[in-house]
N, C-alpha and C positions, 0 to 999 in steps of 0.2 A: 504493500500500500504506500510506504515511503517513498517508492517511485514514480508511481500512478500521482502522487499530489504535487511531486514536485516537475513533471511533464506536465500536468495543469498549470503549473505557474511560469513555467518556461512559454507555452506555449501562449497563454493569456500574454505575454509580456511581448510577446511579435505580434503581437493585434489579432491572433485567432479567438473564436469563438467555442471553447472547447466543452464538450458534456462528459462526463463521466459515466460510463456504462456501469450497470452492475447486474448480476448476475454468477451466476455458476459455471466453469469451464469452460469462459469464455474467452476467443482469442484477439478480438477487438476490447479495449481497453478503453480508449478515448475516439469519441467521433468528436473533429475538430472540422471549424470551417476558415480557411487561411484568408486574409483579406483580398486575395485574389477573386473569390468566389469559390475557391476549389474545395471539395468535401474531404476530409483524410479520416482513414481509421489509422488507428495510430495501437501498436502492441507495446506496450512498456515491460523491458524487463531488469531489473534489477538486481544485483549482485554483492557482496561486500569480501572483502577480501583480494579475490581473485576466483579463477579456474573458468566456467563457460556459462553461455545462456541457454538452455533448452527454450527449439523455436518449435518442435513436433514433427513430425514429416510430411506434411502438406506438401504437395509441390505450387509452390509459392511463384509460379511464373505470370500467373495470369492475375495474381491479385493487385491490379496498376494502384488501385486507393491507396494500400496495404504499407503502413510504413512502420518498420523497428524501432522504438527509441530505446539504444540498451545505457543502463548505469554502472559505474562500478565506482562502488563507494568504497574507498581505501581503507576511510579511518571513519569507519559509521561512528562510533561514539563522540568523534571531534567535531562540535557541533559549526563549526569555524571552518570548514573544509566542505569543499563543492565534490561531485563525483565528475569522472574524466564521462564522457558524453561520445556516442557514435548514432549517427542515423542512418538509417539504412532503409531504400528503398524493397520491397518484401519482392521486388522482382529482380534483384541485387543479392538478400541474401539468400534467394536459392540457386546460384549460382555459386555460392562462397560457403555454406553450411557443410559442416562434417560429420558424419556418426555417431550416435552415443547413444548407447544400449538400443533399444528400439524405435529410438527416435532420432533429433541430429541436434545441434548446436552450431551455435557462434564461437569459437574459440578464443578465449583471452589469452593462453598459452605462448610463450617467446614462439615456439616453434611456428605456430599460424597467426599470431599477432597480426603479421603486413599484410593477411587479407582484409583486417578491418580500416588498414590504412586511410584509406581513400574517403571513408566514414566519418571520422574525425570530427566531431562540430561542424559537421557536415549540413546547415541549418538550409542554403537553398533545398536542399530535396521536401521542406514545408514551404514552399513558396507559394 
């Protein structure tokens, strides 16, 4: 949920119009409308630490709405510390997603880090 409120607040703060979904097992998180007119769903996932984001195994090519916002909170208890941010278009990361157990992931791992490069505060892909 700590992530979900703070992609609320990110997202209000570039001029979207963002709702909060709620629900059970759901994989849209926030429906956002960008000041462009454009409607996003938007998947928020969260992490603290390190290690990956379970995104399921969807094949995520045809979802164009469809957009990742993943967190990784370093030092959750430091309430003075931002999480490092990557967006990812959800037609993007099924192109970049890796295996993990029955489903797949986003890799935070040095070894597949540089495919989230490009991700980065990657904020046009809400434009």
């Amino acid at each position: 949920m700590a992530g979900e409120f703070h992609a609320m607040e990110i997202l209000h703060r570039l001029g979207h119009q963002p709702a909060l979904t709620l629900g059970n097992a759901k994989t849209i998180d926030i429906l956002s409308k960008a000041p462009s007119g454009k409607i996003y769903e938007v998947s928020v996932k969260a992490i603290r630490g390190g290690g990956k984001w379970g995104i399921g195994s969807e094949n995520y090519s045809v979802y164009d709405k469809l957009v990742f916002m993943l967190f990784w909170y370093k030092s959750f208890d430091d309430i003075s510390s931002h999480p490092e941010t990557w967006i990812i278009p959800a037609t993007e990361a099924e192109k970049i997603k890796l295996p993990w157990h029955a489903q797949h992931g986003l890799y935070l791992y040095k070894k597949h880090i540089h495919l989230l490069d490009p991700y980065k505060d990657a904020w046009q892909h809400l434009a």
